[in-house]
C-alpha positions as CSV (number, residue, x, y, z in Angstrom):
1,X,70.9,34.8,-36.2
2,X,67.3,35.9,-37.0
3,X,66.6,36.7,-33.2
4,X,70.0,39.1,-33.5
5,X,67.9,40.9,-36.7
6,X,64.8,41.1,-35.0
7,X,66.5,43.1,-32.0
8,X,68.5,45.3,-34.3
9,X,65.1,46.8,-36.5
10,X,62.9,47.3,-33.6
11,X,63.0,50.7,-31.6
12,X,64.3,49.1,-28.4
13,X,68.1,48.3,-29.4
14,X,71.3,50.5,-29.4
15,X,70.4,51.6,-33.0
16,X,67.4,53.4,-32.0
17,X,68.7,54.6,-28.5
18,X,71.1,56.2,-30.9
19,X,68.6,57.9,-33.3
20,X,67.0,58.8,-29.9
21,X,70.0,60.7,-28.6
22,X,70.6,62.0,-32.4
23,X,66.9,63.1,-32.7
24,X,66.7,64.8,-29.6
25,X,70.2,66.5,-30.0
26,X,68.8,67.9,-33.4
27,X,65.3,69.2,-32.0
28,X,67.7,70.8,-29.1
29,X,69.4,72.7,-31.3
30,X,66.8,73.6,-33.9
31,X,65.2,75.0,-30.9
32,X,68.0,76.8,-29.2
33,X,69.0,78.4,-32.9
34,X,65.4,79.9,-33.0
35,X,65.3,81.1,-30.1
36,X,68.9,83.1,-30.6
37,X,67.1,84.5,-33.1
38,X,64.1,85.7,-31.5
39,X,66.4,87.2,-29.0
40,X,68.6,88.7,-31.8
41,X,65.4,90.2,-33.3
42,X,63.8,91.9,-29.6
43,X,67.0,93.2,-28.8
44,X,67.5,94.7,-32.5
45,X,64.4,96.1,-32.5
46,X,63.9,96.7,-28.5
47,X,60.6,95.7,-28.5
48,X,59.0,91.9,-27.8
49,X,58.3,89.8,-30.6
50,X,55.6,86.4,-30.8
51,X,57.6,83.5,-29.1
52,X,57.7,81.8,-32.2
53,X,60.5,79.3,-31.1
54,X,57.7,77.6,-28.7
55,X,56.6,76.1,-31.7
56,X,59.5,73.9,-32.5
57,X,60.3,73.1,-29.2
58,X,56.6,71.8,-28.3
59,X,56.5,69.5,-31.9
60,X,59.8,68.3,-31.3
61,X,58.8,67.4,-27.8
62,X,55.6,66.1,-29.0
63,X,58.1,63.4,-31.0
64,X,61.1,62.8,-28.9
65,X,59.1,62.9,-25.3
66,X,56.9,59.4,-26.5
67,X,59.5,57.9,-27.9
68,X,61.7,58.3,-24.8
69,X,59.3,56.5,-22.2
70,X,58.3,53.7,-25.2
71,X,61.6,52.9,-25.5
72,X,63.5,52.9,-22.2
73,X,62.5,50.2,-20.3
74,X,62.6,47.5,-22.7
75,X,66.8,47.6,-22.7
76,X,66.5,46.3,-18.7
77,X,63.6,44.1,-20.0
78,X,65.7,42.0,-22.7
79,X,68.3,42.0,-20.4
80,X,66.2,40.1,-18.1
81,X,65.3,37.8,-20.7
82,X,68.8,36.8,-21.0
């Protein structure tokens, strides 16, 4: 039973593949909502505007990007454990 714990609180189970995919969904859509804004805003005002939806998406991929490639191959590696 303590093995079971151990694989649910680290990063590498279906609990943190989860809060992957819930992260990542969140950053996607912070991101798209600024940008919808910053096209609201050139297109009101006819005139370009600072990019300043870059900024979410490059700290959001600064987070989620890392996390994705420390995380996805140790699934296939427990499974190989047994």
């Amino acid at each position: 039973m303590g093995a079971e714990m151990a694989e649910t609180t680290d990063g590498s189970t279906a609990g943190g593949r989860t809060a992957l995919k819930v992260i990542a969904i969140v950053w996607l859509a912070a991101t798209g909502i600024n940008l919808l804004v910053w096209l609201i805003m050139c297109f009101a005002t006819l005139s370009l505007h600072s990019p300043f939806w870059i900024w979410p998406l490059i700290g959001g991929a600064l987070i989620v990007v890392p996390w994705y490639y420390a995380t996805r191959n140790r699934s296939t590696e427990r499974i190989a454990r047994g």
